[in-house]
C-alpha positions as CSV (number, residue, x, y, z in Angstrom):
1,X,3.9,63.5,-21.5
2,X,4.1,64.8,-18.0
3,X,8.1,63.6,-18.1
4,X,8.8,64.5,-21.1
5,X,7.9,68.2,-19.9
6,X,9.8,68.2,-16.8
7,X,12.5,67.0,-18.7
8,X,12.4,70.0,-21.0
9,X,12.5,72.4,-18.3
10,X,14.9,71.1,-16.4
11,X,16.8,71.5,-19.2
12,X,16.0,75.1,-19.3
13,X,13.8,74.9,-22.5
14,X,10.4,75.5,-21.6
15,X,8.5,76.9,-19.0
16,X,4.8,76.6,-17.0
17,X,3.1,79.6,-16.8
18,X,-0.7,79.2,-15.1
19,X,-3.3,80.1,-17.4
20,X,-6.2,82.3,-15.8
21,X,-8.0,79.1,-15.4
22,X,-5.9,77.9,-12.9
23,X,-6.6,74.2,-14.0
24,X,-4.8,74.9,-16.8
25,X,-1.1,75.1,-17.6
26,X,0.0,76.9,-20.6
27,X,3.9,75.8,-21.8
28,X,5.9,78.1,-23.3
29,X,10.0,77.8,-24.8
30,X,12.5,80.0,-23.0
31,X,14.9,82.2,-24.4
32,X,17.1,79.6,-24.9
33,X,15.2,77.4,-26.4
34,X,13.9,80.5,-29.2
35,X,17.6,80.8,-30.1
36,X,18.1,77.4,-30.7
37,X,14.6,76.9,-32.8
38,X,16.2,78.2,-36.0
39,X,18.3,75.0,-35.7
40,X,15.5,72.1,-34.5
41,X,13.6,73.7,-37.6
42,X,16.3,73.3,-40.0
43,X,17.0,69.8,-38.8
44,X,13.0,68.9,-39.4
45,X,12.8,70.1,-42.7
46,X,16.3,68.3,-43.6
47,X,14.3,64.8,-42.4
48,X,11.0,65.5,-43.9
49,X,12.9,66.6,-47.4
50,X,14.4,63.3,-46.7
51,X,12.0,61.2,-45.7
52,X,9.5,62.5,-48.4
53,X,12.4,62.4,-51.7
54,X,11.5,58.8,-52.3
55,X,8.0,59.9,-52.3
56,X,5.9,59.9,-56.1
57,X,4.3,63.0,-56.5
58,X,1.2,61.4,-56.0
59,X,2.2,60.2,-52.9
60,X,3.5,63.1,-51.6
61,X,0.5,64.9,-51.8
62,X,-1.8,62.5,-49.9
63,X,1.1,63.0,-47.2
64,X,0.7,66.8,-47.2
65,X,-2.7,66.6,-47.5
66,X,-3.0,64.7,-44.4
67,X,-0.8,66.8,-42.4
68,X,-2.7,69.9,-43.3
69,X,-5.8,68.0,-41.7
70,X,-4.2,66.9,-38.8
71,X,-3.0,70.5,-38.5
72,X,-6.0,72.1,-38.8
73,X,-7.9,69.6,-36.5
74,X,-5.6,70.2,-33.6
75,X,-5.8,73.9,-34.1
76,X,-9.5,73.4,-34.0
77,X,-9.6,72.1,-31.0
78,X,-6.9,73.8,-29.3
79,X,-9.3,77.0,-30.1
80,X,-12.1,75.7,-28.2
């Protein structure tokens, strides 16, 4: 994880700000990175519209069903 985030902002896309628990390091995109979100976004929903179009109905629910868990459960903990 640790290179992967060095390699981001060397490449100007993120950035480390200290959170005020210095123990703590909050990442955040740059500028350049917000302008080209629109873009990364677009890409994403291009796979997932792809991945899922195969998909039964059935089975595309249990897959956005599980996301929306997983997706709540990180926000859960990222609260605490």
């Amino acid at each position: 994880m640790t290179r992967n985030i060095k390699r981001l902002e060397q490449m100007g896309l993120i950035k480390r700000v200290t959170g005020k628990d210095h123990r703590k390091n909050i990442v955040e995109l740059t500028s350049q990175a917000l302008k080209q979100y629109p873009i990364w976004e677009q890409a994403a929903n291009q796979l997932e519209e792809e991945l899922l179009k195969e998909l039964s109905k059935q089975k595309h629910d249990i897959v956005e069903n599980i996301t929306k868990n997983l997706i709540r459960k990180f926000k859960y903990r990222e609260n605490k």
